[in-house]
C-alpha positions in Angstrom: -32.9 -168.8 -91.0 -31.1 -171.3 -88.6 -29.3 -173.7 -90.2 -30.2 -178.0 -89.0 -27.4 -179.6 -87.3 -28.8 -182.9 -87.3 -27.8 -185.3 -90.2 -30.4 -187.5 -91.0 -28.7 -189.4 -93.9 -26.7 -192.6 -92.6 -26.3 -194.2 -95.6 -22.4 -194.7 -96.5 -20.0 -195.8 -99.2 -17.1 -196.5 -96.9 -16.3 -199.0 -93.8 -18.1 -196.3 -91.3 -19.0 -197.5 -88.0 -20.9 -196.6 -85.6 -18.3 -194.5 -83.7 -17.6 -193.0 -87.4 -21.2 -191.5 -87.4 -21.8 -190.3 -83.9 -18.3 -188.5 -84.1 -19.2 -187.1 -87.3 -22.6 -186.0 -86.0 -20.8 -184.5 -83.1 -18.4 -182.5 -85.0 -21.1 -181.7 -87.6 -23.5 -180.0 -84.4 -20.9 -177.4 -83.8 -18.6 -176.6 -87.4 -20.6 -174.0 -89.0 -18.5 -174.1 -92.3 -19.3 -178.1 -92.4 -23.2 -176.8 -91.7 -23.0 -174.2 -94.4 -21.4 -176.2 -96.9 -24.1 -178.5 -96.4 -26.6 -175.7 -97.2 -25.1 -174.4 -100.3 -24.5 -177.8 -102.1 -26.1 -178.6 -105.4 -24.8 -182.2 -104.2 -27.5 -184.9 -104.0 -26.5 -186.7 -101.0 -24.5 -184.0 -99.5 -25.1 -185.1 -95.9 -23.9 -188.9 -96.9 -21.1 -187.5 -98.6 -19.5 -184.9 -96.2 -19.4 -188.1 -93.4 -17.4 -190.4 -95.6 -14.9 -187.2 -96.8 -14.2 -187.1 -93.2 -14.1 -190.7 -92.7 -11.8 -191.0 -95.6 -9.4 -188.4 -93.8 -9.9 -189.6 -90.3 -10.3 -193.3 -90.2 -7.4 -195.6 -90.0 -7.8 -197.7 -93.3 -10.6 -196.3 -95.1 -12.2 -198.5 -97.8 -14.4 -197.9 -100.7 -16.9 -200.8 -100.3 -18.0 -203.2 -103.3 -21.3 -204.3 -102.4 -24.2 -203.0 -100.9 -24.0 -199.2 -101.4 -27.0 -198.2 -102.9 -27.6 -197.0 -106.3 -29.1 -194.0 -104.9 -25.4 -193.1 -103.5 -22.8 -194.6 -106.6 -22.3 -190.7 -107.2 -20.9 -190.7 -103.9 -19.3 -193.6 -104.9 -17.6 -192.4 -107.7 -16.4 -189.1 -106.1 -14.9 -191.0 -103.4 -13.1 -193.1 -106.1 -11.8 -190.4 -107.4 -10.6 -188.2 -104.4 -8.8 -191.7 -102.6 -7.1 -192.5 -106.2 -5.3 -189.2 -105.7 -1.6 -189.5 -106.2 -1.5 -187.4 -103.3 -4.1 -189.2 -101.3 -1.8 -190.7 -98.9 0.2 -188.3 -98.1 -2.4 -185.9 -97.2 -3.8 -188.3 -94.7 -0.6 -188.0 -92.6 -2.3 -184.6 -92.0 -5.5 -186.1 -91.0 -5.2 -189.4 -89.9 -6.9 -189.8 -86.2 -7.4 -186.1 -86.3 -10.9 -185.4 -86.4 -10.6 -181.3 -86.0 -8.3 -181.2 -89.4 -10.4 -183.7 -91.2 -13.1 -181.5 -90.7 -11.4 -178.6 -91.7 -10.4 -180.7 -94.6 -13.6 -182.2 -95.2 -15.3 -178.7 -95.7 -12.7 -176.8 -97.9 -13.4 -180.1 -100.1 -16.9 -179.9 -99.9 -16.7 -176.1 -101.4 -14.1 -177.3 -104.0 -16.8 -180.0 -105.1 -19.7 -177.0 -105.5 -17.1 -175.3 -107.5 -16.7 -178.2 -109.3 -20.3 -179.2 -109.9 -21.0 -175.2 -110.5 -18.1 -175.4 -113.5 -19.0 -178.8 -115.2 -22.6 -177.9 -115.2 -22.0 -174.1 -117.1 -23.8 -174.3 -120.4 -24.8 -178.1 -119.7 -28.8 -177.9 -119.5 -29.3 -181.4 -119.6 -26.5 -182.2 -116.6 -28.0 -179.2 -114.6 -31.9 -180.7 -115.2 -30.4 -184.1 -114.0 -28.9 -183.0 -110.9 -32.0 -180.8 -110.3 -34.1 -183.8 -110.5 -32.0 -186.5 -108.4 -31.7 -183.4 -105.9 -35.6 -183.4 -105.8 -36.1 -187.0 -105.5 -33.4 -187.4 -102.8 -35.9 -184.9 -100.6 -38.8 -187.3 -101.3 -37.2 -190.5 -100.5 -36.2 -188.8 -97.2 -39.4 -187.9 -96.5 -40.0 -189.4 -92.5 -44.3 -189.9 -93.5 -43.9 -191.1 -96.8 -46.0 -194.3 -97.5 -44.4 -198.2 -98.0 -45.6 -198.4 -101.7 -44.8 -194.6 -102.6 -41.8 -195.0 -100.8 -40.8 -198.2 -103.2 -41.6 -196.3 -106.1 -39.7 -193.0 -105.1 -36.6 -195.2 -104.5 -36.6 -197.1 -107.8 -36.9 -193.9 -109.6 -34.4 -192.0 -107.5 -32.0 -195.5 -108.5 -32.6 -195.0 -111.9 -31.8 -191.1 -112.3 -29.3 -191.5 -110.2 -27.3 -193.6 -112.6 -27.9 -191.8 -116.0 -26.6 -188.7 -113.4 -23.6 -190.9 -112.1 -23.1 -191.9 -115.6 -22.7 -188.2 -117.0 -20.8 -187.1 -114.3 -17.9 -190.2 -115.0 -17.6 -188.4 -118.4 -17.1 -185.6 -116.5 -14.6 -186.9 -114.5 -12.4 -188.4 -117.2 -12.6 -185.2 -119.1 -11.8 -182.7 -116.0 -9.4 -185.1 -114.4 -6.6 -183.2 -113.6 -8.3 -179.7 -112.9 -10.4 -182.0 -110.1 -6.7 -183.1 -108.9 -5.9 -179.6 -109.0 -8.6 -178.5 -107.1 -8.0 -181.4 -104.2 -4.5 -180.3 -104.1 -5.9 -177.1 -103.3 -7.9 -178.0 -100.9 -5.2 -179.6 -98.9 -3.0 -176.7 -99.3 -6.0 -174.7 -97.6 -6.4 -177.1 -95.1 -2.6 -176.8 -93.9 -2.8 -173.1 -94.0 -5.7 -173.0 -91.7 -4.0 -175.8 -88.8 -1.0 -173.5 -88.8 -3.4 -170.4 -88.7 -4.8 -172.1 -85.6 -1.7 -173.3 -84.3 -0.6 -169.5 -84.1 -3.4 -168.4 -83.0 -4.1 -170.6 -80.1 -0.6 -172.9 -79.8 1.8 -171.9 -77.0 5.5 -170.0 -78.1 8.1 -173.6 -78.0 9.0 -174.8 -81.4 7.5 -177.9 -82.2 5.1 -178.2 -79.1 1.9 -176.6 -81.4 0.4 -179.8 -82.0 0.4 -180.6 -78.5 -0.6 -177.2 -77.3 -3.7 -177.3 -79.7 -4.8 -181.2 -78.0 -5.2 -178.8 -74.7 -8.2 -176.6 -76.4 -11.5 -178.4 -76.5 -13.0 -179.3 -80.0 -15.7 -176.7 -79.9 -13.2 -173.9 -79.5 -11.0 -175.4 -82.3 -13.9 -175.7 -84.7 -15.4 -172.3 -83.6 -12.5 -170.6 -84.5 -12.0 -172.6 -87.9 -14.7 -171.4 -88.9 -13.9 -167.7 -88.1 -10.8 -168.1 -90.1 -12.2 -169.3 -92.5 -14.6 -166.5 -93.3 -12.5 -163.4 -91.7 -9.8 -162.6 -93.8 -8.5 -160.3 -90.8 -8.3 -163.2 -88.5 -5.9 -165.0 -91.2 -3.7 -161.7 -90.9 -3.6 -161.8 -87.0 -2.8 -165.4 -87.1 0.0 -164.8 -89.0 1.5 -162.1 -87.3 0.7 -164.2 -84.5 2.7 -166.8 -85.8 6.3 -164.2 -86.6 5.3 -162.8 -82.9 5.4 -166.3 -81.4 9.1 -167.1 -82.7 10.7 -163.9 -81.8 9.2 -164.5 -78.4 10.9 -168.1 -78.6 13.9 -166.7 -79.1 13.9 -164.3 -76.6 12.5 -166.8 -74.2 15.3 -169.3 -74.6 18.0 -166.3 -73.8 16.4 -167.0 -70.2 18.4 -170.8 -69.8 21.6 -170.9 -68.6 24.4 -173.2 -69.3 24.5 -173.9 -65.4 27.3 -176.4 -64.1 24.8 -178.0 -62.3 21.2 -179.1 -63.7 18.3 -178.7 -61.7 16.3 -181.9 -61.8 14.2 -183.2 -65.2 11.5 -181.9 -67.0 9.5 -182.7 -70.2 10.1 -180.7 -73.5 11.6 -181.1 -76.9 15.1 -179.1 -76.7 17.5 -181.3 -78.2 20.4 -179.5 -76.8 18.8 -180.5 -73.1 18.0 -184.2 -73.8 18.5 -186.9 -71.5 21.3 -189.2 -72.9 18.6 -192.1 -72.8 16.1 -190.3 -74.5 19.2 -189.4 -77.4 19.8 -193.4 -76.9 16.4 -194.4 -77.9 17.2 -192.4 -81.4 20.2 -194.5 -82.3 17.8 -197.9 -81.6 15.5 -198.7 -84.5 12.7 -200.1 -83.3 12.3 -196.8 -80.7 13.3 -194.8 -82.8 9.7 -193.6 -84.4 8.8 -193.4 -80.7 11.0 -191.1 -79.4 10.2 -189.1 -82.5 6.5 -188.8 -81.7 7.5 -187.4 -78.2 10.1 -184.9 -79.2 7.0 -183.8 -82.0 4.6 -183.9 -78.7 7.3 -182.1 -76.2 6.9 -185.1 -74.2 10.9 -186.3 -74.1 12.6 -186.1 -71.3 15.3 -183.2 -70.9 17.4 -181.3 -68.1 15.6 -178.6 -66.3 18.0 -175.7 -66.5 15.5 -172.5 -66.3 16.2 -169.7 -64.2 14.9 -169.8 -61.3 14.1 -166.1 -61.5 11.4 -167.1 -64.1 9.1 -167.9 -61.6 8.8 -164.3 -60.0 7.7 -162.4 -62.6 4.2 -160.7 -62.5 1.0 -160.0 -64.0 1.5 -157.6 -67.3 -0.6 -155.0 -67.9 -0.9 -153.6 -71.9 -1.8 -150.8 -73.1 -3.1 -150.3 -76.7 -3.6 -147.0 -78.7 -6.3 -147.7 -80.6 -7.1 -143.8 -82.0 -7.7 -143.3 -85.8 -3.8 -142.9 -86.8 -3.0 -146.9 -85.7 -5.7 -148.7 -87.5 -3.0 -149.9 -90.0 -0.8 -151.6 -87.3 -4.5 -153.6 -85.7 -3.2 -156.3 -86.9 0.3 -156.5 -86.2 -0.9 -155.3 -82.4 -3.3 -157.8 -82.0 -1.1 -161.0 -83.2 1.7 -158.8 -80.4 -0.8 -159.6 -78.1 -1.3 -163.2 -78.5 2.6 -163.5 -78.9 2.5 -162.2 -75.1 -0.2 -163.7 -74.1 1.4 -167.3 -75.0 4.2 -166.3 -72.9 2.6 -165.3 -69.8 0.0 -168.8 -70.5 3.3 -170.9 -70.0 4.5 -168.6 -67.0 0.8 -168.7 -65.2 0.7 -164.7 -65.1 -2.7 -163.0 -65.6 -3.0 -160.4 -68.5 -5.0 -157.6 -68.6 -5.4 -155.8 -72.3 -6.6 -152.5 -71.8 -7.4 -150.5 -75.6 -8.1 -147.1 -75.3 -8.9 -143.8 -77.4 -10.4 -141.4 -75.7 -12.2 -144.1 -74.0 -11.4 -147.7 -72.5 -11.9 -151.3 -73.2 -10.5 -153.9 -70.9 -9.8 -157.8 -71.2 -8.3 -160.0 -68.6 -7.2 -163.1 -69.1 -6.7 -165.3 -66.2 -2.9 -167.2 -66.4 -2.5 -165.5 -70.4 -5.7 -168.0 -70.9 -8.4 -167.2 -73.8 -10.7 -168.7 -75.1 -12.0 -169.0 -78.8 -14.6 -166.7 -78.7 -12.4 -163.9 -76.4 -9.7 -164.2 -79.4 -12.5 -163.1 -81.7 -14.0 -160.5 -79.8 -10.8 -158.9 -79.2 -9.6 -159.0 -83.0 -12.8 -157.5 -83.9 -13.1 -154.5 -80.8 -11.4 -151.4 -82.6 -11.9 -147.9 -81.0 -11.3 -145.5 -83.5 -11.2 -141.3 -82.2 -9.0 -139.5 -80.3 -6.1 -140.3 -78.0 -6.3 -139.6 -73.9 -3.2 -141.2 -71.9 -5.3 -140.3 -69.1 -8.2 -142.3 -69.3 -5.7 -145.2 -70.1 -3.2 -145.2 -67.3 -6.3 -144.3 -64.5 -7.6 -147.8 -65.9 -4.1 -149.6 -65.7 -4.2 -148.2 -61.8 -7.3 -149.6 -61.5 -5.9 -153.1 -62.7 -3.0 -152.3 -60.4 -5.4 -151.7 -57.1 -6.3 -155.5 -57.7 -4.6 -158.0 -55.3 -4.3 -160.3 -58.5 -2.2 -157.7 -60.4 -0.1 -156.8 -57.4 3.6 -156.3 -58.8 2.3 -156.4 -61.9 4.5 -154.3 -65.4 2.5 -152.0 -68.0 3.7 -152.1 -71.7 2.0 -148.9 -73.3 1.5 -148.6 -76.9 0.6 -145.4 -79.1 1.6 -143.4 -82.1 0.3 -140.0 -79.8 1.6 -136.9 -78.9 -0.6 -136.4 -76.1 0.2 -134.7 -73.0 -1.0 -135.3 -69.1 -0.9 -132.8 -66.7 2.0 -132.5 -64.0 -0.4 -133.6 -61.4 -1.4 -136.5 -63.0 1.9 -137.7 -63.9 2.7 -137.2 -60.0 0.4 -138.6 -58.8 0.8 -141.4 -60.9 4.6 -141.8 -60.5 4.0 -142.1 -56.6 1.6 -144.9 -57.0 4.0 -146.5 -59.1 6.3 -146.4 -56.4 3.7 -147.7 -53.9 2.9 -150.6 -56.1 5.9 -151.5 -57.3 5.7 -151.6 -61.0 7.2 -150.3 -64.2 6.4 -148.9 -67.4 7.5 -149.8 -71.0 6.5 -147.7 -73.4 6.5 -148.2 -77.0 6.4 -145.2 -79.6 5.4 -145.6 -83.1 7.1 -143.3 -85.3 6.5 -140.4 -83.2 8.0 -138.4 -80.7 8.8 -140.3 -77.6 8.7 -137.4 -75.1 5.0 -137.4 -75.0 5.3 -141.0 -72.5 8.3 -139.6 -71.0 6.7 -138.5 -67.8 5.2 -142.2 -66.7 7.6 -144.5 -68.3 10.5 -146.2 -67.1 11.7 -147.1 -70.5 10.8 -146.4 -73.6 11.8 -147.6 -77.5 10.9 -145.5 -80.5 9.9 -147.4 -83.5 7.8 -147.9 -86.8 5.7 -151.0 -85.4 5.8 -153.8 -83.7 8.3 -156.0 -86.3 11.3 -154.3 -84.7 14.1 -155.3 -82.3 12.8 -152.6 -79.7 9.2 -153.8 -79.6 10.6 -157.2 -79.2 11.4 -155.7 -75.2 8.1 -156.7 -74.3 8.5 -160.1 -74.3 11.5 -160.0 -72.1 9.2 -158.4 -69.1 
């Protein structure tokens, strides 16, 4: 059954606003995690609650309010108490504060900690269980849209009063779970940082410290869409941390690409410190700049020497080649977070990627200027061929890429653990084209012979997988 992405419940605790709810509602419409949290709650006034979690991240200077909340909602009230009293509170809102995509992340790993929470306290308790049971029930009444003035005067008063004795038990509760419920907020942060990073790698570009800024390019819908998939796909957390080891080694390379020229060629935006402009290092020293220039050095957005080669900007489409028979279904993982390692590369170099998997048949992705979306990322970590091995039907397609004017002077990087063979024709035939359209091959061999690529490839590295020096090639094409 499809789940409602509308939240009826406005009623708050905090200093919302009207901006507070429509963003919320907006963010709500497309995080499925928020939606199934939601679902799954034994929470009362779930809807009421997630909104002022994520307002309690999100908003400025979030305040508990005094007066007016009502008694329907001082469970929410209590629990909010309770999470902003955190030692750590503060802190974690460095991570959250104006950032509505983490707050949401946030505000749903919370929400499951709280069913946890509820689910644990309420073991064994009968009476606490029937309590929450019937406030539950009498919450869905009093939001009844046709429910009469008078009946809706008595539902309320009696929904008031069994929410207290429930607000009541669950203070006890509280001051006798106190620190596992710190505990389990601590977790919940932990998680939360784990999954921006996870995102970060996934989706971020290869400079060191320009993530955050990278991930402001991707619109909120992709961001949340692919929160969600990490959170329920433990293979996507695998990918995005390979993704993430990829993304540095590729950094590393990439910066072997500057030279210490003589002579600097103009001024350009970035976060090298090595290249900054002497008034953007001046701006450090001063100390009321000084928290500004930090922000832009965390954004990339300082001012630095241009000193790239200008070679860079004559490289070509890449086209790569994945074995994806039975035999390397333990390196998916490794290959797939290779892939987004490149394709961050060729995203900050505007060069088109095509990602061609094959057995003994193909499938092909293209991404325009290393661009992909959310929902591209997921379908390729999830395609997996399985079978046989045929070079054959691989390299025909990479020619086929090759034919297109878009790909013209474009390199191949082919990967397999096979020992298949092509014929001498073929391998003529397609060593002539190569020729004709200018390109090269880099092959790399996991663990097996190399001599199987040797008729089609220019280069080739034989290795275990893709966490060693020679695979690391790629990223230098």
């Amino acid at each position: 059954m499809r789940r409602s992405t509308i939240i009826r419940d406005e009623r708050s605790v905090l200093n919302v606003d009207a901006f507070d709810i429509r963003r919320f509602q907006e963010i709500f419409q497309l995080s499925e995690e928020l939606q199934r949290v939601r679902e799954e709650s034994g929470f009362p006034a779930i809807e009421s609650l997630l909104r002022d979690i994520w307002a309690s991240l999100y908003k400025m200077k979030p305040v508990v309010r005094r007066s007016d909340v009502p008694a329907s909602l001082e469970l929410n009230r209590t629990f909010l108490r309770e999470l902003m009293q955190q030692e750590q509170f503060d802190r974690y809102r460095a991570y959250t504060k104006l950032d509505d995509l983490t707050s949401a992340i946030c505000t749903s790993i919370i929400g499951d900690k709280l069913n946890g929470w509820l689910m644990e306290i309420q073991e064994g308790d009968a009476e606490l269980e029937q309590q929450l049971e019937t406030v539950r029930n009498l919450q869905d009444e009093w939001a009844m849209d046709d429910i009469e003035e008078t009946v809706e005067r008595e539902a309320t008063e009696e929904l008031n009063e069994a929410a207290a004795e429930l607000d009541d038990k669950l203070d006890m509760a509280f001051d006798t779970n106190r620190e596992r419920f710190a505990n389990m907020m601590d977790e919940a942060m932990d998680e939360t940082i784990h999954m921006k990073e996870g995102l970060i790698s996934l989706m971020g570009g290869t400079s060191t410290g320009k993530g955050e800024a990278d991930m402001r390019k991707v619109p909120l819908r992709e961001k949340l869409a692919l929160a969600d998939k990490l959170a329920a796909d433990q293979q996507m957390k695998t990918i995005a941390e390979w993704a993430g080891r990829f993304k540095e080694i590729a950094h590393r390379k990439k910066r072997k690409e500057y030279i210490d020229a003589p002579e600097r060629r103009g001024v350009m935006r970035g976060s090298d410190l090595e290249r900054l402009l002497p008034a953007e290092l001046g701006l450090y020293t001063h100390s009321v700049a000084k928290l500004e220039f930090l922000r832009k050095f965390a954004e990339g957005e300082t001012m630095q020497y241009d000193q790239k080669k200008r070679a860079d900007s004559g490289k070509g489409p890449i086209v790569f080649c994945l074995d994806q028979s039975g035999s390397m279904s333990e390196l998916d993982n490794q290959a797939k977070g290779f892939i987004l390692a490149l394709l961050s590369i060729a995203r900050q170099q505007g060069r088109d990627v095509s990602v061609i998997l094959f057995s003994t048949a193909v499938q092909r992705f293209t991404y325009s200027k290393g661009r992909m979306t959310a929902g591209e990322l997921a379908r390729m970590a999830k395609t997996y061929a399985g079978g046989g091995t045929d070079f054959t039907v691989a390299l025909e397609e990479a020619l086929q890429v090759l034919a297109d004017s878009a790909f013209k002077k474009g390199d191949v990087i082919f990967v397999t653990d096979g020992e298949e063979t092509i014929s001498e024709a073929f391998a003529d035939r397609f060593n002539e084209r190569k020729k004709e359209k200018e390109f090269q091959v880099l092959s790399l061999v996991m663990g097996k012979d190399p001599d199987a690529v040797s008729p089609f490839s220019d280069r080739t590295f034989h290795v275990t997988d893709f966490d060693e020096e020679g695979s690391y090639t790629a990223f230098e094409i």
